[in-house]
ModelCIF file with pLDDT and N, C-alpha, C, O atoms, coordinates in Angstrom:
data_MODEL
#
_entry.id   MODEL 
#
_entity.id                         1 
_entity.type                       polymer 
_entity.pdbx_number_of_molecules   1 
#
_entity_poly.entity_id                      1 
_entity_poly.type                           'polypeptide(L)' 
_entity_poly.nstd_linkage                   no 
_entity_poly.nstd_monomer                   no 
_entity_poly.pdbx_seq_one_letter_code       
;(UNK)(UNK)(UNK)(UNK)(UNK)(UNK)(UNK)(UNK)(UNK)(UNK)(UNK)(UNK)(UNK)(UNK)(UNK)(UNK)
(UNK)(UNK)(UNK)(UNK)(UNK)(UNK)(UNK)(UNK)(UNK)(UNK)(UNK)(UNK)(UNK)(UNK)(UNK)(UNK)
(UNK)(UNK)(UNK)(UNK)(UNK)(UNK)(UNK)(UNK)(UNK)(UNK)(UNK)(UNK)(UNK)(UNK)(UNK)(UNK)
(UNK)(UNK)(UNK)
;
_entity_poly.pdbx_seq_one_letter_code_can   XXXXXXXXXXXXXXXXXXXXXXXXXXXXXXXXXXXXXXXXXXXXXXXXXXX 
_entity_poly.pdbx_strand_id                 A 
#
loop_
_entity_poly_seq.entity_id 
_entity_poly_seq.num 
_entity_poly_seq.mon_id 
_entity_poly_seq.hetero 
1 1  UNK n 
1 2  UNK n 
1 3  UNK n 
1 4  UNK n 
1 5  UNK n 
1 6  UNK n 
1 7  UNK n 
1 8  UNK n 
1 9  UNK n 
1 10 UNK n 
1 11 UNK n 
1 12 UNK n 
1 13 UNK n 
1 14 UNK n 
1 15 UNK n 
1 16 UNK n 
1 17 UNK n 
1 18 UNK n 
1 19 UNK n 
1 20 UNK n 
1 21 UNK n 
1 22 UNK n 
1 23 UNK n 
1 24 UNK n 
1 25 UNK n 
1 26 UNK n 
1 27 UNK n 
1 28 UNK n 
1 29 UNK n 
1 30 UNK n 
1 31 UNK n 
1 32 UNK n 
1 33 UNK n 
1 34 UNK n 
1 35 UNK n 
1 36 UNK n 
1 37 UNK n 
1 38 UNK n 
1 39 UNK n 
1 40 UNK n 
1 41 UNK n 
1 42 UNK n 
1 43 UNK n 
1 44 UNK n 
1 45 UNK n 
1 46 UNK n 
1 47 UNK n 
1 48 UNK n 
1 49 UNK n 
1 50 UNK n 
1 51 UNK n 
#
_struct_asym.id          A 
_struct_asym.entity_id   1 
#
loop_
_ma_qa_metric.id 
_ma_qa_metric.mode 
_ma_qa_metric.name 
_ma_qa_metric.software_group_id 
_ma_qa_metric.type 
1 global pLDDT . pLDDT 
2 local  pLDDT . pLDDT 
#
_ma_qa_metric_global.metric_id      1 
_ma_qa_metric_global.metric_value   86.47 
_ma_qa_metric_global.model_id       1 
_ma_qa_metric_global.ordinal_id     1 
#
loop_
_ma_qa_metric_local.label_asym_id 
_ma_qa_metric_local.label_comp_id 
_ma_qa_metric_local.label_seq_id 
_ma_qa_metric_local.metric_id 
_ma_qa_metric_local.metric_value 
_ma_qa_metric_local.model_id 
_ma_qa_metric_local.ordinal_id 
A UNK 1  2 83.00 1 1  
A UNK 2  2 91.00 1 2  
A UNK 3  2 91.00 1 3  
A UNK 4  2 88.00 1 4  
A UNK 5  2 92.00 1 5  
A UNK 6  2 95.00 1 6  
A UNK 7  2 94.00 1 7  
A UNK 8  2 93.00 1 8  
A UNK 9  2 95.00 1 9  
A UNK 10 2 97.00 1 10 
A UNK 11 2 96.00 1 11 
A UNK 12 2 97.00 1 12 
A UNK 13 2 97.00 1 13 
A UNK 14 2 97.00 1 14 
A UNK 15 2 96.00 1 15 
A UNK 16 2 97.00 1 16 
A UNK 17 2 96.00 1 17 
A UNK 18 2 95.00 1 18 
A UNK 19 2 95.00 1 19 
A UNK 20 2 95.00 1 20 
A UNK 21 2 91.00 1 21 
A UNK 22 2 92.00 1 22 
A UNK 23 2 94.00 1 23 
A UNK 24 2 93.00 1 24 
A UNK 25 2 91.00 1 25 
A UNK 26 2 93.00 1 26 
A UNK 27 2 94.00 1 27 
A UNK 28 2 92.00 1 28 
A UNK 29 2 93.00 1 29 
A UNK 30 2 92.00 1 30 
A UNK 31 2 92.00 1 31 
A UNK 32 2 92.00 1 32 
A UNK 33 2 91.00 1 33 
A UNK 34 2 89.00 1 34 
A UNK 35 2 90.00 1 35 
A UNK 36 2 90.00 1 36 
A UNK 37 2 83.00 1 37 
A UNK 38 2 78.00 1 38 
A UNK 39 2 78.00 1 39 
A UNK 40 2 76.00 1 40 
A UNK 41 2 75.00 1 41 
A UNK 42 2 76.00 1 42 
A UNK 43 2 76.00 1 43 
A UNK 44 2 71.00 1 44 
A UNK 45 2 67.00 1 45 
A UNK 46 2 64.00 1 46 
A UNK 47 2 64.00 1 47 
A UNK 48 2 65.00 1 48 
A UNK 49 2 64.00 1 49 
A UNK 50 2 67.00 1 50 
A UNK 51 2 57.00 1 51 
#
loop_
_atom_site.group_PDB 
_atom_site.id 
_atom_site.type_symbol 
_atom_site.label_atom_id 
_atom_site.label_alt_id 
_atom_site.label_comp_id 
_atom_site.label_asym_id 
_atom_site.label_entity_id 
_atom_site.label_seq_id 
_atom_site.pdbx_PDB_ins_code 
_atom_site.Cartn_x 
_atom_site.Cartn_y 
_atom_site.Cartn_z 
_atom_site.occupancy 
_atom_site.B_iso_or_equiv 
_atom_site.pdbx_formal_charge 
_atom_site.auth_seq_id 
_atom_site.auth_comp_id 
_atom_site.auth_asym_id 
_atom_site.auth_atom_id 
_atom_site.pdbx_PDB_model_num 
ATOM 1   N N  . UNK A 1 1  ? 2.493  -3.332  -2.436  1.00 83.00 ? 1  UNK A N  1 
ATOM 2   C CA . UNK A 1 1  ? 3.720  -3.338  -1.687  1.00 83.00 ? 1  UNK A CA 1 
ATOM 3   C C  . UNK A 1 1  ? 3.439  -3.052  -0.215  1.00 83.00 ? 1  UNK A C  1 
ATOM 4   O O  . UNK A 1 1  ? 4.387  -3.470  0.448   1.00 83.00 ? 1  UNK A O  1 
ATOM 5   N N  . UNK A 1 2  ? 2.455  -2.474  0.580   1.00 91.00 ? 2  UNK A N  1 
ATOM 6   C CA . UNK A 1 2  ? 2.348  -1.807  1.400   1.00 91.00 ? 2  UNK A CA 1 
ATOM 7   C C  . UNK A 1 2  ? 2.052  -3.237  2.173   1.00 91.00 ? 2  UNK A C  1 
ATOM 8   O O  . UNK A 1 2  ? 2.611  -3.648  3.190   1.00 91.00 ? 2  UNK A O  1 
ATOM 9   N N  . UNK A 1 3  ? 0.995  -3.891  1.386   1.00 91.00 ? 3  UNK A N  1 
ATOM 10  C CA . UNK A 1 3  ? 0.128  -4.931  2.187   1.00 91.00 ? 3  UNK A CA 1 
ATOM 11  C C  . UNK A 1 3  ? 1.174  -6.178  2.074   1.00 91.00 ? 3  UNK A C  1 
ATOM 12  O O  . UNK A 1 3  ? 0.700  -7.177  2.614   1.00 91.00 ? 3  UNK A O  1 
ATOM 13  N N  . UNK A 1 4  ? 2.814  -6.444  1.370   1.00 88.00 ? 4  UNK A N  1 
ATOM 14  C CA . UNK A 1 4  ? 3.866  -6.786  1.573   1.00 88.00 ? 4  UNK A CA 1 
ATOM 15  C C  . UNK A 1 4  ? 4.303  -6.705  3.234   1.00 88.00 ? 4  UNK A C  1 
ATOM 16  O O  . UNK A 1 4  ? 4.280  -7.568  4.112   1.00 88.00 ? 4  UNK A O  1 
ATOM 17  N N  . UNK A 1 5  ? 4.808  -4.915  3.252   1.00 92.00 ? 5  UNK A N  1 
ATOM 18  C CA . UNK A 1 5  ? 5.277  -4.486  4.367   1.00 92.00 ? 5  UNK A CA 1 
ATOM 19  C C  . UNK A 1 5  ? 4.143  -5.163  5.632   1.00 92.00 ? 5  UNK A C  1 
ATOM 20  O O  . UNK A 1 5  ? 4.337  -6.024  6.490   1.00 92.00 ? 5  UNK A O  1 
ATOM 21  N N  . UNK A 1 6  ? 3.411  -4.672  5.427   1.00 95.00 ? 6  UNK A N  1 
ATOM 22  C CA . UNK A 1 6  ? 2.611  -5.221  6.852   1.00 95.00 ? 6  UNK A CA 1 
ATOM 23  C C  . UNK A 1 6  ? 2.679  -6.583  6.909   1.00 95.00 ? 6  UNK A C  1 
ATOM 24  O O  . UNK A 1 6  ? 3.384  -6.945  7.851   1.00 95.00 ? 6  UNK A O  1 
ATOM 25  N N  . UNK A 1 7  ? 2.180  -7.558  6.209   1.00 94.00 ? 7  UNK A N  1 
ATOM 26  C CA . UNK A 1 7  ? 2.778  -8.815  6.338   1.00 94.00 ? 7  UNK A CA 1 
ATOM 27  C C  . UNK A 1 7  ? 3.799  -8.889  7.372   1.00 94.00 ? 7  UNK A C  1 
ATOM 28  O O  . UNK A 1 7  ? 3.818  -9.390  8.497   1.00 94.00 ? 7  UNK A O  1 
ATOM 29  N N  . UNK A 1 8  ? 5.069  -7.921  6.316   1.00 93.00 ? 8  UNK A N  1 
ATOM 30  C CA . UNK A 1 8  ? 6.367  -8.610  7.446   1.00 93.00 ? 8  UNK A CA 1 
ATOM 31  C C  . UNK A 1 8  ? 6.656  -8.020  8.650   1.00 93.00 ? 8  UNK A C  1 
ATOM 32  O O  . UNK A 1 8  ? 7.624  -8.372  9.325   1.00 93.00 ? 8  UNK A O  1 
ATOM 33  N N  . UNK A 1 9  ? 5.622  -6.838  9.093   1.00 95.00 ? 9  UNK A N  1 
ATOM 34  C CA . UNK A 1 9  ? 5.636  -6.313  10.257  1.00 95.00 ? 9  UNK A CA 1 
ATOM 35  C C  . UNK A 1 9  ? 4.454  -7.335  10.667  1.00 95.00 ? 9  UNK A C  1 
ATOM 36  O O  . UNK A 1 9  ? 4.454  -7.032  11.860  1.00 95.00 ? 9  UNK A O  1 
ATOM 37  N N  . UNK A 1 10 ? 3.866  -7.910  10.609  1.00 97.00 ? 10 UNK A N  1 
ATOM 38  C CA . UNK A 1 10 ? 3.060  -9.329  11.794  1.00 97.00 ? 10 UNK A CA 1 
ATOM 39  C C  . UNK A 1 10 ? 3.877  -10.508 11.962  1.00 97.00 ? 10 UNK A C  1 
ATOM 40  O O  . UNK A 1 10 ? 3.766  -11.332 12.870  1.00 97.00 ? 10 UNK A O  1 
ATOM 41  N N  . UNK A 1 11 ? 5.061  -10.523 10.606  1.00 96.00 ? 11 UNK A N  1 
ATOM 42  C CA . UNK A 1 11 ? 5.903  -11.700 10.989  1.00 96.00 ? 11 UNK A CA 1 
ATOM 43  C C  . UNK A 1 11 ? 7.133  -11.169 11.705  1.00 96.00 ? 11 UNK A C  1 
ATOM 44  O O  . UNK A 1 11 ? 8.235  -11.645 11.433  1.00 96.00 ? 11 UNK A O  1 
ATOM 45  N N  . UNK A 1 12 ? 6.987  -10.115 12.692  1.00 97.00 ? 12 UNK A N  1 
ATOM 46  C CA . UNK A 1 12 ? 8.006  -9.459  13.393  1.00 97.00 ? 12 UNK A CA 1 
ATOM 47  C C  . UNK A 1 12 ? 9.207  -9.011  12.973  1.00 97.00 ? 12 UNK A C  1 
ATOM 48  O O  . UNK A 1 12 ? 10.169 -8.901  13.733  1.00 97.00 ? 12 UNK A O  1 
ATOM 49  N N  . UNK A 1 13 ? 9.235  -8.689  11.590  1.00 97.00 ? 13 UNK A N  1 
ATOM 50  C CA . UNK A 1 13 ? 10.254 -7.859  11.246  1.00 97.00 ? 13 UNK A CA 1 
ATOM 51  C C  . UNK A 1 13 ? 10.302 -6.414  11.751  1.00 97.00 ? 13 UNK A C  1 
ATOM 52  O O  . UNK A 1 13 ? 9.379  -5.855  12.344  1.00 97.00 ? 13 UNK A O  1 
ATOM 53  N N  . UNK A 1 14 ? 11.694 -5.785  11.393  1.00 97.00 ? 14 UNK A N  1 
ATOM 54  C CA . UNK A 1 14 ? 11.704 -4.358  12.152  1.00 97.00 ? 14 UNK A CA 1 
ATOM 55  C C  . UNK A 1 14 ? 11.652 -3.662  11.308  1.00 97.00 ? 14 UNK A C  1 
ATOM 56  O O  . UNK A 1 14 ? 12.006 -4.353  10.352  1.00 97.00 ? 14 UNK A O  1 
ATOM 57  N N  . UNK A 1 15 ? 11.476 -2.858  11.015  1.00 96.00 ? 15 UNK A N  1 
ATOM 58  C CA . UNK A 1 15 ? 11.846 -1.003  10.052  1.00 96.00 ? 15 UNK A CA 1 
ATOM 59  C C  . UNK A 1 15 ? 13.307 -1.569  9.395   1.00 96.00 ? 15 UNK A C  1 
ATOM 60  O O  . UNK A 1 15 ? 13.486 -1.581  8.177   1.00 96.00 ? 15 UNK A O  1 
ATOM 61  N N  . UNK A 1 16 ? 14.098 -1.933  10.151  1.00 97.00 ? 16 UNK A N  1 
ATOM 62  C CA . UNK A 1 16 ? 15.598 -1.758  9.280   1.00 97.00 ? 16 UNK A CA 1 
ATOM 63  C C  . UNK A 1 16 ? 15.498 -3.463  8.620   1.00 97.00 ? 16 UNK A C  1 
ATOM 64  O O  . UNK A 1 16 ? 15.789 -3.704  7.449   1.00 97.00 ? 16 UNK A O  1 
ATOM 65  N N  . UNK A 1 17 ? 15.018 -4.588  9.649   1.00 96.00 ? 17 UNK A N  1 
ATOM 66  C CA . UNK A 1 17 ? 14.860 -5.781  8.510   1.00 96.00 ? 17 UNK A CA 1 
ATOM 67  C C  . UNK A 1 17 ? 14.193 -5.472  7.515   1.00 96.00 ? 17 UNK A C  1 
ATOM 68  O O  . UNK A 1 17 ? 14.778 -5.727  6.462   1.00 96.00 ? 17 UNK A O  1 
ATOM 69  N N  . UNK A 1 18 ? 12.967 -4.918  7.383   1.00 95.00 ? 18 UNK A N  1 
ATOM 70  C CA . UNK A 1 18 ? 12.254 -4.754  5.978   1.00 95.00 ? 18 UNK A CA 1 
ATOM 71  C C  . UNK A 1 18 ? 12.763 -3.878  4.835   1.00 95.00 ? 18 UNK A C  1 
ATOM 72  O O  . UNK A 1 18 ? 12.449 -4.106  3.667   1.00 95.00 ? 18 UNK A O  1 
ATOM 73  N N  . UNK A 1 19 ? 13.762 -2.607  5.298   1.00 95.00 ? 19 UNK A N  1 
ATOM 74  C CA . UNK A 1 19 ? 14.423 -2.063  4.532   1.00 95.00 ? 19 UNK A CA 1 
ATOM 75  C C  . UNK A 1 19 ? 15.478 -2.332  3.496   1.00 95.00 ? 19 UNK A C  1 
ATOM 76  O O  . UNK A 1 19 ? 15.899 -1.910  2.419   1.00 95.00 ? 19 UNK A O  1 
ATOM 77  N N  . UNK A 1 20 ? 15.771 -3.692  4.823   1.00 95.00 ? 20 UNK A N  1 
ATOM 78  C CA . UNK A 1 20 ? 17.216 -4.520  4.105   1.00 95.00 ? 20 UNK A CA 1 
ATOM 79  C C  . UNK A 1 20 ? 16.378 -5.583  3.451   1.00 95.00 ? 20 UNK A C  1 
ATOM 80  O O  . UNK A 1 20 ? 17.131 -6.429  2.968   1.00 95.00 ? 20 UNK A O  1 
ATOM 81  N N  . UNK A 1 21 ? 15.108 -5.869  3.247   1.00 91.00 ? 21 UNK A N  1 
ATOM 82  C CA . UNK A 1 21 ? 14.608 -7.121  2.633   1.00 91.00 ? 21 UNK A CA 1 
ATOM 83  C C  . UNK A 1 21 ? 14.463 -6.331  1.381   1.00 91.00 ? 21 UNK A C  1 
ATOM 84  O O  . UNK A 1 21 ? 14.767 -6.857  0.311   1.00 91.00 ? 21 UNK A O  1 
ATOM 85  N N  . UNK A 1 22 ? 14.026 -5.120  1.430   1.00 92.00 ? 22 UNK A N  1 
ATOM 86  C CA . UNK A 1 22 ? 13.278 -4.348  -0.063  1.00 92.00 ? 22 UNK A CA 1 
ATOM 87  C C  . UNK A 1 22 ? 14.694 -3.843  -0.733  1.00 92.00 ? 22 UNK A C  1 
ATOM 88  O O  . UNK A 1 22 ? 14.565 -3.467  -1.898  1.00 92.00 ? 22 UNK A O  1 
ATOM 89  N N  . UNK A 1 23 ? 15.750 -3.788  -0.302  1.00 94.00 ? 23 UNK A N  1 
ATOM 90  C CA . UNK A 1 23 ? 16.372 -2.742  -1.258  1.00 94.00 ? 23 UNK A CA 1 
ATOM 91  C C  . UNK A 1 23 ? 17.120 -4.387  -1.460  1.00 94.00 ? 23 UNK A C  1 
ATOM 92  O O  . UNK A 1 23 ? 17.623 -4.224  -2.571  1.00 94.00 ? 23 UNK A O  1 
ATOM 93  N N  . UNK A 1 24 ? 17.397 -5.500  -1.150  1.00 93.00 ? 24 UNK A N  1 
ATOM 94  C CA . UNK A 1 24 ? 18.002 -6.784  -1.097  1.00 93.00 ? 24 UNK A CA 1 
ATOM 95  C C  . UNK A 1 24 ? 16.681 -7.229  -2.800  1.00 93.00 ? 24 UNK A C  1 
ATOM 96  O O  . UNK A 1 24 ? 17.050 -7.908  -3.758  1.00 93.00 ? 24 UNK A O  1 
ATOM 97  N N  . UNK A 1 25 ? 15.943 -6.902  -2.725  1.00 91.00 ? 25 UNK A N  1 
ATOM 98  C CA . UNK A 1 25 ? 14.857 -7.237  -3.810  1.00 91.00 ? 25 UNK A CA 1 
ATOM 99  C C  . UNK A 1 25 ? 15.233 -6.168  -5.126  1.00 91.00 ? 25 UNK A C  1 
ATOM 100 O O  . UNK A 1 25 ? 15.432 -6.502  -6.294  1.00 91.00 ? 25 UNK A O  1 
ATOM 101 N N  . UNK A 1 26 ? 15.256 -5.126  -4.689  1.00 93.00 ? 26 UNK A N  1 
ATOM 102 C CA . UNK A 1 26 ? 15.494 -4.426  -5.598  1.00 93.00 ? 26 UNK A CA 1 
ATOM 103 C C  . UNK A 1 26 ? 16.375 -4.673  -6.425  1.00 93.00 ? 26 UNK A C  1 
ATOM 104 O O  . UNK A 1 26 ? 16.406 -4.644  -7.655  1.00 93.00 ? 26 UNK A O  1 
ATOM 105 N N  . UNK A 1 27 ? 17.621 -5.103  -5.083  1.00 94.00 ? 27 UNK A N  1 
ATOM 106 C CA . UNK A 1 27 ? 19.110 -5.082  -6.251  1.00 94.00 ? 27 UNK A CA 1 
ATOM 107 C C  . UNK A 1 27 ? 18.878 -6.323  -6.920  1.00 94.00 ? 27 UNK A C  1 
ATOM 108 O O  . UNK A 1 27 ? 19.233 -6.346  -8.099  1.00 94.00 ? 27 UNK A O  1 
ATOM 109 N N  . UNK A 1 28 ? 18.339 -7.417  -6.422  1.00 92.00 ? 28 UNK A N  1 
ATOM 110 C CA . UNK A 1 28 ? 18.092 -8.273  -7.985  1.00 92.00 ? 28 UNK A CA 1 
ATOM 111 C C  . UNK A 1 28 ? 17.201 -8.756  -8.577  1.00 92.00 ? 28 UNK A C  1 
ATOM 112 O O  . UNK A 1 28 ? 17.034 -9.942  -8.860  1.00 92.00 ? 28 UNK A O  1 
ATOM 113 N N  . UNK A 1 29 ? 16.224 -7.400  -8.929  1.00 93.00 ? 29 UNK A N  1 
ATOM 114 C CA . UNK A 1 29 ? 15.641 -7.069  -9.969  1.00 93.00 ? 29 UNK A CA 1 
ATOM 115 C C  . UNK A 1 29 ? 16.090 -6.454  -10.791 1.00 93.00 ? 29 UNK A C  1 
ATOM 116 O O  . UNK A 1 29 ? 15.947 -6.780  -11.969 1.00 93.00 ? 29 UNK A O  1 
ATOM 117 N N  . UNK A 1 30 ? 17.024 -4.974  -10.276 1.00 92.00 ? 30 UNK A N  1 
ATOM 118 C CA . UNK A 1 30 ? 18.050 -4.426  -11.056 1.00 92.00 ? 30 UNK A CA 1 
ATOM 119 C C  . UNK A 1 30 ? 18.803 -5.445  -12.254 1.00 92.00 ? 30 UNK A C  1 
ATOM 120 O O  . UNK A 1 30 ? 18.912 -5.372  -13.478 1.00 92.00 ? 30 UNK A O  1 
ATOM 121 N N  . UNK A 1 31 ? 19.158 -6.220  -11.425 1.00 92.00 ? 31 UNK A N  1 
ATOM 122 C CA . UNK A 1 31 ? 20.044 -7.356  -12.096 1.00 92.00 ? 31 UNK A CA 1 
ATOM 123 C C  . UNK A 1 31 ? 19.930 -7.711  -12.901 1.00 92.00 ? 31 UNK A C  1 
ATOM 124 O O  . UNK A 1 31 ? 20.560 -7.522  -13.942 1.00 92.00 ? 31 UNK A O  1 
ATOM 125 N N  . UNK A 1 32 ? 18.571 -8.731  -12.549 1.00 92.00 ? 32 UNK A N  1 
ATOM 126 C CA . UNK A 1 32 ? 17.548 -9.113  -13.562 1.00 92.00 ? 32 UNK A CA 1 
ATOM 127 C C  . UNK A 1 32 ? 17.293 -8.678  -14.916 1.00 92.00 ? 32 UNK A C  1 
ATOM 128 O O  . UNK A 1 32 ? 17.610 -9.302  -15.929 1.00 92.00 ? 32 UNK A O  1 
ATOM 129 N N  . UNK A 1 33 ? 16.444 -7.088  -14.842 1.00 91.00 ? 33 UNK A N  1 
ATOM 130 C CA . UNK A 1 33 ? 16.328 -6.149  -16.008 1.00 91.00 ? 33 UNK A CA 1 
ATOM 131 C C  . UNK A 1 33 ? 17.840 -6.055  -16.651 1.00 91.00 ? 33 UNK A C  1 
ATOM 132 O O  . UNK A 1 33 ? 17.902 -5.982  -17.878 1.00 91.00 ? 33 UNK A O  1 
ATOM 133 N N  . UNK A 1 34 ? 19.078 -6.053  -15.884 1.00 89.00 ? 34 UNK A N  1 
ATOM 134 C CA . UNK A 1 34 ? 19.788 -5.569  -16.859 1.00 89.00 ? 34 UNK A CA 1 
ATOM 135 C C  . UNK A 1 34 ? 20.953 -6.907  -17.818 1.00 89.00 ? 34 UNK A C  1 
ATOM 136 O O  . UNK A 1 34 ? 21.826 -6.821  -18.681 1.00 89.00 ? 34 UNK A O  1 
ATOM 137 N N  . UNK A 1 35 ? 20.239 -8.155  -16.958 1.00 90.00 ? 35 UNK A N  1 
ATOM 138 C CA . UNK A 1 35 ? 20.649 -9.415  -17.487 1.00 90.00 ? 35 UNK A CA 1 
ATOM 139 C C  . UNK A 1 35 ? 19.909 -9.468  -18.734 1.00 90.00 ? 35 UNK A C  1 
ATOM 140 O O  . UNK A 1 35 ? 20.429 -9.706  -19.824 1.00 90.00 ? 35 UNK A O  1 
ATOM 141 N N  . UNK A 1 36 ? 18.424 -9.192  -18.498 1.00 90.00 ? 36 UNK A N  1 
ATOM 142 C CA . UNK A 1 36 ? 17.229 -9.796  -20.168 1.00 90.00 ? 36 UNK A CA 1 
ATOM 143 C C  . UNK A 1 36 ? 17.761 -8.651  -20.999 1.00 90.00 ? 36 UNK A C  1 
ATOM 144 O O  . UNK A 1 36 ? 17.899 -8.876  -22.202 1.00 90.00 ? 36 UNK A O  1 
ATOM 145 N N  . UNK A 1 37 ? 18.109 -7.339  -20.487 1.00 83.00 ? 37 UNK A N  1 
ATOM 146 C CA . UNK A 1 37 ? 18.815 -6.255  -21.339 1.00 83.00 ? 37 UNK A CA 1 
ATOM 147 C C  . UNK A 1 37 ? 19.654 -7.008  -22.138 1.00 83.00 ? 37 UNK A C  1 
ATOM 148 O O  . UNK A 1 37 ? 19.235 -7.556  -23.158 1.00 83.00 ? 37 UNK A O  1 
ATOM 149 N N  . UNK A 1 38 ? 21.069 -7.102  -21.681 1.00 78.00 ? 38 UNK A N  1 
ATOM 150 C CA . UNK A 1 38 ? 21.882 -7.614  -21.982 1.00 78.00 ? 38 UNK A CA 1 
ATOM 151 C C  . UNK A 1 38 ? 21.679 -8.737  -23.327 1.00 78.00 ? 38 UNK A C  1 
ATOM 152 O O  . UNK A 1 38 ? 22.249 -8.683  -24.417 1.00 78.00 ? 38 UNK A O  1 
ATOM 153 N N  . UNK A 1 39 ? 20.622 -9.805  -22.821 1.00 78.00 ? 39 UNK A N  1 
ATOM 154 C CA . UNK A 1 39 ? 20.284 -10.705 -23.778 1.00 78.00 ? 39 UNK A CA 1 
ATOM 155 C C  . UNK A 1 39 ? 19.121 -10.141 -24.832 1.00 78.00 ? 39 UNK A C  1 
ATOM 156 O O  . UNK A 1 39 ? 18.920 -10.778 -25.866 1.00 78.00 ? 39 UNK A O  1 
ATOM 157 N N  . UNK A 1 40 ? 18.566 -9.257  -24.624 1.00 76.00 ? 40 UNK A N  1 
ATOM 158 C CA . UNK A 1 40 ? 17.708 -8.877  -25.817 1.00 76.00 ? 40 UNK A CA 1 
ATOM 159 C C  . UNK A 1 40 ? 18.737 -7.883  -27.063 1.00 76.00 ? 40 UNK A C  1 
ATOM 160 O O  . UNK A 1 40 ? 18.437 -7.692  -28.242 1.00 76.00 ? 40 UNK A O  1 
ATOM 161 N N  . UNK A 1 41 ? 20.121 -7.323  -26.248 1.00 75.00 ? 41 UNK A N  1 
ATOM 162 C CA . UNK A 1 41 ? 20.598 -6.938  -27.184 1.00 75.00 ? 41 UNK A CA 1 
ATOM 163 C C  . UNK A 1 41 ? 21.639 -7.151  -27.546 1.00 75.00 ? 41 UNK A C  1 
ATOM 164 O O  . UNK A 1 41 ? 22.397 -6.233  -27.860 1.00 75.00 ? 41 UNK A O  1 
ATOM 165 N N  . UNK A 1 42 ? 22.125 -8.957  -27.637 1.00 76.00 ? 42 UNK A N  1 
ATOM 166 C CA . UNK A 1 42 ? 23.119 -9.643  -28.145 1.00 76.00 ? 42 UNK A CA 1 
ATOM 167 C C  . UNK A 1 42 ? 21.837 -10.274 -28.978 1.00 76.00 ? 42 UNK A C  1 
ATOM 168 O O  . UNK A 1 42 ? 22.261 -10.291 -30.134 1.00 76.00 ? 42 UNK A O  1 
ATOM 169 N N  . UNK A 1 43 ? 20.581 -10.767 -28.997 1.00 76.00 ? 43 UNK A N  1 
ATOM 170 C CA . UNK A 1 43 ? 19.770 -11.266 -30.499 1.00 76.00 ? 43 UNK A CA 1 
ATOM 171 C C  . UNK A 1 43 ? 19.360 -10.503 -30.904 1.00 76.00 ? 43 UNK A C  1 
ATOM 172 O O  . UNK A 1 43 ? 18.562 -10.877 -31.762 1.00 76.00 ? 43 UNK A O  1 
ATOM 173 N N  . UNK A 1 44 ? 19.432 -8.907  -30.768 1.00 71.00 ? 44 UNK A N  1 
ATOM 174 C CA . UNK A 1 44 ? 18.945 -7.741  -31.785 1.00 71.00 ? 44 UNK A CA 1 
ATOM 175 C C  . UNK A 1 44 ? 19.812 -7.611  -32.614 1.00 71.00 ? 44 UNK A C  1 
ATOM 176 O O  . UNK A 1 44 ? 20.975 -7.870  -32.305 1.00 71.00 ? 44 UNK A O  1 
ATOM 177 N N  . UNK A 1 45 ? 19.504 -7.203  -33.808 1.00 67.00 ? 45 UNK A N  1 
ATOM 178 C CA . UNK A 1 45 ? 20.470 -6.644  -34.776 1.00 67.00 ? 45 UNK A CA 1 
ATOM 179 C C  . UNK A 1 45 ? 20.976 -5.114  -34.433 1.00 67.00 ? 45 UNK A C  1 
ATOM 180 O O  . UNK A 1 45 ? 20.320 -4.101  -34.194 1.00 67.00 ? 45 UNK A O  1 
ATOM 181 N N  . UNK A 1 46 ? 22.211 -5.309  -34.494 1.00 64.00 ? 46 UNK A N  1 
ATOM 182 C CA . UNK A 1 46 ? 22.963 -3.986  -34.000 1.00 64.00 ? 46 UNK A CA 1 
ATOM 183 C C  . UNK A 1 46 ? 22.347 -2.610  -34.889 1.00 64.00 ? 46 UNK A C  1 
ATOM 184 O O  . UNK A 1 46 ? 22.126 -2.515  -36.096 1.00 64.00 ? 46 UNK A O  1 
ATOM 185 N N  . UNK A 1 47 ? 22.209 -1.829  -34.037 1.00 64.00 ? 47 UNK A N  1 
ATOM 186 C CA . UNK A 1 47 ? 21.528 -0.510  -34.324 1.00 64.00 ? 47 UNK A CA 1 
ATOM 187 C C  . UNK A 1 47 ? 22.596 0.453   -34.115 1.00 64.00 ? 47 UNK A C  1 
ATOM 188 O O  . UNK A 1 47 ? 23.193 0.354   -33.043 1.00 64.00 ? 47 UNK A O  1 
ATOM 189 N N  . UNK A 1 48 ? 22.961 1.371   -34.928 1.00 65.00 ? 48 UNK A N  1 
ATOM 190 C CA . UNK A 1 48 ? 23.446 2.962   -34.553 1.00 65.00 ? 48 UNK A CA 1 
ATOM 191 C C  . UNK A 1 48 ? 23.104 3.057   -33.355 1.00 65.00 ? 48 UNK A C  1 
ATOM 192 O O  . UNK A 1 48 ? 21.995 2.523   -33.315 1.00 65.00 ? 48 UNK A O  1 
ATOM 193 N N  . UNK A 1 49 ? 23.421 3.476   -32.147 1.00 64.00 ? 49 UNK A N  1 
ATOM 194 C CA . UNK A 1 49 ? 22.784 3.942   -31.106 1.00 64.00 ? 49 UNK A CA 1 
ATOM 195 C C  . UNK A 1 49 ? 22.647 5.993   -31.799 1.00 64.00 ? 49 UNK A C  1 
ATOM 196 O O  . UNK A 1 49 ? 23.320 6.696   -32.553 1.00 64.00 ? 49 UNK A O  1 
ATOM 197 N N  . UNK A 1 50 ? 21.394 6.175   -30.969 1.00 67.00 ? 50 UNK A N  1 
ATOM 198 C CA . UNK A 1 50 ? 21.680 7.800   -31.224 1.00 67.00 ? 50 UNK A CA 1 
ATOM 199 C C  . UNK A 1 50 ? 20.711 7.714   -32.401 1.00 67.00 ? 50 UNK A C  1 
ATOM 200 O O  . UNK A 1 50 ? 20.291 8.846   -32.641 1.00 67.00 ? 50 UNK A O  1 
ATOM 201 N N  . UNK A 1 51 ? 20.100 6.618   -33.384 1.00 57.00 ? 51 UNK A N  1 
ATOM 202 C CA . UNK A 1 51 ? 19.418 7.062   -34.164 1.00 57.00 ? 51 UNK A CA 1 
ATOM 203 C C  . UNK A 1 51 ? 17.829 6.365   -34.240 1.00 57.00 ? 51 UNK A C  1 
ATOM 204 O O  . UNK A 1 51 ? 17.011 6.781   -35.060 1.00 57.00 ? 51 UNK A O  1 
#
């Protein structure tokens, strides 16, 4: 990740563009994980939660 950041500090990004590029990544990865979530547990067979 670091050798990411520097990258985009030689392609003249600032401290606050790269901040807004990483947490802009994050949120859809968040997404992501909680989309394949979502679909791994509509083809699971329903479980008790809690057990």
């Amino acid at each position: 990740m670091l050798s990411m950041i520097e990258d985009l500090r030689r392609q003249g990004l600032s401290t606050a563009e790269i901040a807004l590029s990483l947490a802009d990544a994050a949120e859809d990865y968040v997404l992501r994980l909680a989309s394949c979530a979502d679909e791994d547990e509509a083809a699971a067979p329903h479980k008790p939660r809690g057990h």
